[in-house]
Legacy VTK file of the C-alpha trace (Angstrom):
# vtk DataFile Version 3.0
C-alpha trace
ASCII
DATASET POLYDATA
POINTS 346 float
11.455 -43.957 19.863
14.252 -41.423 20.810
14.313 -37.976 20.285
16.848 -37.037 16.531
19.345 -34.407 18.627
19.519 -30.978 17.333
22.713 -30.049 14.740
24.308 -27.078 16.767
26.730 -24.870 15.382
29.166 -26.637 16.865
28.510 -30.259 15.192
29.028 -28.119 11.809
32.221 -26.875 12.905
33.856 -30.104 14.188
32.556 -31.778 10.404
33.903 -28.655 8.111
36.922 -28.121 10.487
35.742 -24.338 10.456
35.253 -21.853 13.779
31.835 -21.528 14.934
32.662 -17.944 14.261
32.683 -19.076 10.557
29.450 -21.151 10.418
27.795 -17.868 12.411
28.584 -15.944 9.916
27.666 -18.531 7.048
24.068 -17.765 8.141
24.194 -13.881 9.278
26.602 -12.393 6.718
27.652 -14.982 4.035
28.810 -12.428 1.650
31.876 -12.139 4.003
32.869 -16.131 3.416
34.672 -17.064 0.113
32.084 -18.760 -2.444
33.893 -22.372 -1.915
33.762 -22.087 1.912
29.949 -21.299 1.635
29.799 -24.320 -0.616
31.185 -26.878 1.720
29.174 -25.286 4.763
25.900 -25.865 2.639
27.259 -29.335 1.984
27.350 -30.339 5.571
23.770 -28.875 6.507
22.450 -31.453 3.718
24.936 -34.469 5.150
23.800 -33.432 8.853
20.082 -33.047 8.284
20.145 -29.656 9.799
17.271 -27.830 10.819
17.373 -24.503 11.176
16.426 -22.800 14.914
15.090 -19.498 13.577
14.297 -18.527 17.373
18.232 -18.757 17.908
18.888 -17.521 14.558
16.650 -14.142 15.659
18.366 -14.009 19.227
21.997 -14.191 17.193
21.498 -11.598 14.665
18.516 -9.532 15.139
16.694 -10.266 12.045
13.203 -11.537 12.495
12.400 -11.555 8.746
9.479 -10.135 9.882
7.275 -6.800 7.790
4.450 -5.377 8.796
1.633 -4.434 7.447
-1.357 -1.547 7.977
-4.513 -2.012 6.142
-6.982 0.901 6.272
-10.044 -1.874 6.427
-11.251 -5.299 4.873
-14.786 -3.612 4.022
-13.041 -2.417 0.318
-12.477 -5.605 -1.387
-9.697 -3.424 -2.883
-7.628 -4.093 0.343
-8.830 -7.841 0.957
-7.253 -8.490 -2.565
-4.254 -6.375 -2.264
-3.380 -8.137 1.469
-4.037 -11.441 -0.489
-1.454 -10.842 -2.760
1.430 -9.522 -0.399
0.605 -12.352 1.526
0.805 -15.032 -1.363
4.765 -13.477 -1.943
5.717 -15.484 0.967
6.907 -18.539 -1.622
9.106 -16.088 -3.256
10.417 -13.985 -0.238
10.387 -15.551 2.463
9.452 -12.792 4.833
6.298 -13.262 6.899
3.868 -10.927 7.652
2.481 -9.173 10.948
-0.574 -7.358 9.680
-2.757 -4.847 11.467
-6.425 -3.281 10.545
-5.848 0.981 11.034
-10.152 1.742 10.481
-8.805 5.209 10.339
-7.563 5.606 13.550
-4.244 7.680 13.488
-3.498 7.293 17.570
-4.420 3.639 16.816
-2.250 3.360 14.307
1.365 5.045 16.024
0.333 2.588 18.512
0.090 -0.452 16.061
3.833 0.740 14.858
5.552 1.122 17.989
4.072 -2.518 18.635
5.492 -3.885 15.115
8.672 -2.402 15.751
8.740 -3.768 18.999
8.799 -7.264 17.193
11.768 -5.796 15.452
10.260 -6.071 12.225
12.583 -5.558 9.292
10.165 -3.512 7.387
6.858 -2.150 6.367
3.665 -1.831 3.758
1.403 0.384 4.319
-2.155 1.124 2.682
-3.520 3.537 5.205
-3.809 7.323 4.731
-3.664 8.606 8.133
-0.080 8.686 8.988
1.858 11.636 6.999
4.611 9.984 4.704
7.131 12.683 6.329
6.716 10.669 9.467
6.896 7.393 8.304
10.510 8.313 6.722
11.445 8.842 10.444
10.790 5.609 11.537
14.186 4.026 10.608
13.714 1.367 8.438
12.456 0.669 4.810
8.815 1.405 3.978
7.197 0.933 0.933
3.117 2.570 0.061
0.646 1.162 -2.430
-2.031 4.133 -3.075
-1.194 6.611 -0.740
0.645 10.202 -0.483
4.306 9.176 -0.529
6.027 12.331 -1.110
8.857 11.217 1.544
8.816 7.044 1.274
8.804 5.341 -2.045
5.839 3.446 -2.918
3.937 1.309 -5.491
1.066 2.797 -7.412
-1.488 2.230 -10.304
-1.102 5.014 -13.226
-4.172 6.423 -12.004
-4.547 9.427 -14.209
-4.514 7.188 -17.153
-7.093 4.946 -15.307
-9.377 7.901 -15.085
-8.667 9.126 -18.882
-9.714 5.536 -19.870
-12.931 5.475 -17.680
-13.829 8.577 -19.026
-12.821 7.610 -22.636
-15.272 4.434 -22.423
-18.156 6.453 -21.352
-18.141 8.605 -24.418
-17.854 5.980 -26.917
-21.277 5.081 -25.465
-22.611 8.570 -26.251
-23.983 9.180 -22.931
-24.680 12.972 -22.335
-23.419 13.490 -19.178
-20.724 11.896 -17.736
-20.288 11.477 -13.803
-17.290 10.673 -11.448
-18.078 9.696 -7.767
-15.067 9.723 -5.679
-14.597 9.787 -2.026
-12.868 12.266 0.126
-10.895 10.666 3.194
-7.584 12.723 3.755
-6.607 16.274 4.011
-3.589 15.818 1.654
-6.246 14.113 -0.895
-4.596 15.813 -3.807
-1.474 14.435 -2.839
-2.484 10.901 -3.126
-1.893 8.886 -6.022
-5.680 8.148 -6.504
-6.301 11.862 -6.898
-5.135 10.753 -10.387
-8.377 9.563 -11.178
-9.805 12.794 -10.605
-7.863 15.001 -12.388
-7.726 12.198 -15.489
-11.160 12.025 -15.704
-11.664 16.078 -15.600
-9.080 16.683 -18.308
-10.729 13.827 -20.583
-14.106 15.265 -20.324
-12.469 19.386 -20.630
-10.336 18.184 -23.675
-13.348 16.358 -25.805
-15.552 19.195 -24.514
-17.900 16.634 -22.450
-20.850 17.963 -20.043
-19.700 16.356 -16.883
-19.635 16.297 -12.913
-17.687 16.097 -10.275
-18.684 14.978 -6.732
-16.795 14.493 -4.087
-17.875 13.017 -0.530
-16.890 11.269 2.348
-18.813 8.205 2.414
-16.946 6.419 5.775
-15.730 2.853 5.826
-18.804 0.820 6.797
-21.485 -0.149 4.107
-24.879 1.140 6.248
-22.357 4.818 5.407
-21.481 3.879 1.833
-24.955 3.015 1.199
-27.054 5.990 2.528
-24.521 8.272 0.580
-24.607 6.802 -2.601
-28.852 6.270 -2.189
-28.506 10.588 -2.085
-25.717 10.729 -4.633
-28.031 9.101 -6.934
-31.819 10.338 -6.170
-30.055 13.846 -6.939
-28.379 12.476 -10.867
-31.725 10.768 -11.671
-33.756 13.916 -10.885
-31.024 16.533 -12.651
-30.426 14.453 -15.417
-33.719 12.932 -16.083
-33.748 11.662 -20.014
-30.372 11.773 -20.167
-27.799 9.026 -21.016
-25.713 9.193 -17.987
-22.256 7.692 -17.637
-21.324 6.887 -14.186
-17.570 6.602 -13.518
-17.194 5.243 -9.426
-13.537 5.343 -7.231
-13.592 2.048 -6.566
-16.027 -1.263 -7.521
-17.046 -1.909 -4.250
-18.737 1.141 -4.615
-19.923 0.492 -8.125
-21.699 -2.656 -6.358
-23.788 -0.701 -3.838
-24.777 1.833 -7.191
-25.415 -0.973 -8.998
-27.715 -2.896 -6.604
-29.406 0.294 -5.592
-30.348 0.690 -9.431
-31.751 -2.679 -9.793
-33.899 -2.175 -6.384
-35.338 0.811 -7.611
-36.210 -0.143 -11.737
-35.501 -4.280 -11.258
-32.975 -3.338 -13.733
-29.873 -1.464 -14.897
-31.649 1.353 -16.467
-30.823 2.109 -20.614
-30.011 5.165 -19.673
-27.327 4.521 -17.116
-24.048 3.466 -17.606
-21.596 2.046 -15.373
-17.752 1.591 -14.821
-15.335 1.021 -11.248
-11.841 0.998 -10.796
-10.189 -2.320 -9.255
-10.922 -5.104 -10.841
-11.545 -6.717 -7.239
-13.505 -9.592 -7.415
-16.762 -7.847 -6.994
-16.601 -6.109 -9.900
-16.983 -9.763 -12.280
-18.904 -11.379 -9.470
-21.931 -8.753 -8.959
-25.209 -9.581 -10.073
-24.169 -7.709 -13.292
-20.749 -7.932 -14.459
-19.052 -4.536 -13.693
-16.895 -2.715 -16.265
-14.116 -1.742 -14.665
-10.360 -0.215 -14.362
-8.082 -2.758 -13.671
-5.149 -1.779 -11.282
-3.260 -5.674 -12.003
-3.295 -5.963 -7.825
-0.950 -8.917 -7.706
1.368 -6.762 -9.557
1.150 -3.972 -7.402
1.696 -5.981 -4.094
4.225 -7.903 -5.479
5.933 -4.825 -6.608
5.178 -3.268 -3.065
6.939 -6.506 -1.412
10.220 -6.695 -4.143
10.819 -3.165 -3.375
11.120 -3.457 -0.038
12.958 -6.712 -0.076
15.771 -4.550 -1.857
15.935 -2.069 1.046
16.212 -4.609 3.239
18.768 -6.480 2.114
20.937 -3.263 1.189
20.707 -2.512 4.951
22.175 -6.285 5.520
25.578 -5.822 4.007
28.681 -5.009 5.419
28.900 -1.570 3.278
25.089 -0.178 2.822
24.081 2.191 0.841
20.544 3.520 1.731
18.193 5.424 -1.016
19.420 9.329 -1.428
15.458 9.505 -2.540
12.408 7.768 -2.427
11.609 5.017 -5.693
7.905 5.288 -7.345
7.086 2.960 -9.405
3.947 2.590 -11.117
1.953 -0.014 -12.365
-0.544 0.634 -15.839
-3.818 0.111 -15.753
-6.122 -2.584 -17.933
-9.713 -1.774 -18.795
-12.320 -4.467 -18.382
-15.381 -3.765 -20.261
-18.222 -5.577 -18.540
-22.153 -5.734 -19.190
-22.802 -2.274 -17.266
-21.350 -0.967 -20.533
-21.753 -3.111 -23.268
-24.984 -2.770 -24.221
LINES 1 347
346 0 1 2 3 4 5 6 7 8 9 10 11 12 13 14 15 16 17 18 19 20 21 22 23 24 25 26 27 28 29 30 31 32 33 34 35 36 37 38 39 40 41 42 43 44 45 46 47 48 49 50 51 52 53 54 55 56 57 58 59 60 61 62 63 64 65 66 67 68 69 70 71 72 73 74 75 76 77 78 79 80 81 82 83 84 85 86 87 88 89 90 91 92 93 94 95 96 97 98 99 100 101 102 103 104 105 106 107 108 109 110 111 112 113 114 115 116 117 118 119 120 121 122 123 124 125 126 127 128 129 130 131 132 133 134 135 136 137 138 139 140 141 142 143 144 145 146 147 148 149 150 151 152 153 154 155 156 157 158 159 160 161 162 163 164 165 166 167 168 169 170 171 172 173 174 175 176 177 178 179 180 181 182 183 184 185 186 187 188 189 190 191 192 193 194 195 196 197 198 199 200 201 202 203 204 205 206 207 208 209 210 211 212 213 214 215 216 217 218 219 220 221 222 223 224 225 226 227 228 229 230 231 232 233 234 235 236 237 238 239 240 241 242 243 244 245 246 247 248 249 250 251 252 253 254 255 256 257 258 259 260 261 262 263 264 265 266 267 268 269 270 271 272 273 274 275 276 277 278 279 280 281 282 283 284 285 286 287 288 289 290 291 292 293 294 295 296 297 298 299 300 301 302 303 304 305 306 307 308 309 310 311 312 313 314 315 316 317 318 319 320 321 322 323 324 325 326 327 328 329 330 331 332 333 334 335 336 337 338 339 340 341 342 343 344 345
């Protein structure tokens, strides 16, 4: 059977009667071709069964339709769910995805960017907190953040401070006595990132409706032997202060409410009466555990859709003949849903 031969350029400009120069620029910059001339160029890819050569396509006009992507680490289903997501946009974008694992590392990160920008990506997500936003806005093309500081790039995030008013809110409709917020501490510049919101939603809750509550802070690291051994301390000390009392446990994130969750049932076979328990996700831990989780729902597939559209507008304001780049960064945000689960429904 012989080989079909390749449309070139040129077999499209003998059947239009157009320049090659004029079917380039159909592909690289059709804004600059009349809306009938586009029309009969289109035409004659579906009469010629053209397939496109996106390796000569890249080597003509530079654009890989390429973005990259750093992930702090897969151990949070948080960021398994969110890279889902972004990924899943591919159908609507059409921009694929070079994605990198940071685990923290700033050095190892700068080098993961120079690499992606090496394969001339286009843009680029990123999840991680180790890189300063100031720097990022250096890089030279569009970036867009989900849930990180972003004073100098725009970014995607949950309403978090609602999120932690509604956490906060649940637990005292269940009349527990004390309620407790277990957050994680992994940045410098913590209270500039948007889950700091959390925090400071759950504190003015509890000062406003005059609740006794706590606040504790730790960094717990990024494997689960870490997570684990912290949280086992985090919660010897809250049984032994607050024996007898209904406690309300309000935890940064549902993988985390997982590990407090099976450490209660190891220790009573149970989840105590007296304990209480909501996350903040809605990952697909939180339903799947053992015991249903209650938990703050930060609509991922919004956010990393949101994350990709935005971008996808930067990018393609950089592709016309007269761009005109953000003055400032764009934050938008995303409001939460609370899932009430079995850890509070009792």
């Amino acid at each position: 059977m012989n080989q079909k031969k390749n449309v070139t350029f040129n077999d499209i400009a003998k059947y239009t009667n157009f320049s090659k120069t004029t079917i380039s620029r159909y592909f690289n910059n059709p804004d600059s071709l009349t809306l009938e001339n586009q029309e009969i160029i289109a035409k004659a890819l579906v009469d010629l069964d053209y397939k496109e050569n996106k390796v000569a396509r890249i080597l003509a006009s530079g654009k890989t339709e390429f973005v990259g992507i750093i992930i702090p680490n897969l151990f949070l289903h948080y960021y398994s769910e969110v890279l889902n997501q972004i990924l899943s946009t591919y159908e609507t974008f059409g921009y694929k995805f070079l994605v990198f694992v940071g685990n923290g590392q700033e050095e190892t990160e700068r080098r993961y960017i120079d690499e992606l920008l090496a394969y001339k990506i286009e843009g680029l997500i990123i999840l991680s907190h180790t890189i300063p936003s100031r720097e990022l806005s250096e890089l030279g093309i569009p970036i867009v953040t989900i849930e990180r500081e972003d004073r100098y790039v725009s970014s995607v995030n949950t309403d978090n401070y609602m999120g932690g008013c509604q956490a906060a809110g649940l637990l005292a409709r269940h009349d527990c006595e004390v309620i407790i917020h277990i957050n994680y501490v992994n940045t410098s510049d913590y209270k500039y990132i948007p889950g700091y919101g959390r925090v400071q939603g759950f504190l003015d809750f509890c000062k406003e409706h005059q609740l006794e509550h706590e606040l504790i802070l730790r960094d717990m690291g990024n494997t689960y032997d870490s997570l684990r051994l912290h949280l086992s301390e985090i919660l010897d000390y809250i049984i032994e202060k607050y024996a007898g009392q209904r406690k309300g446990l309000f935890i940064s994130n549902d993988t985390q409410a997982n590990v407090v969750l099976n450490l209660l049932i190891r220790k009573y076979g149970c989840l105590p009466d007296d304990f209480f328990l909501i996350g903040f996700d809605n990952s697909s831990i939180s339903e799947e555990a053992v015991i249903p989780i209650s938990t703050i729902g930060q609509q991922i597939d919004k956010l990393a859709y949101g994350a990709v559209e935005l971008l996808v507008e930067q990018m393609n304001e950089r592709k016309k003949r007269s761009p005109q780049p953000l003055k400032n960064p764009v934050h938008r945000v995303v409001p939460p849903i609370l899932f009430r689960r079995e850890t509070t429904e009792k």
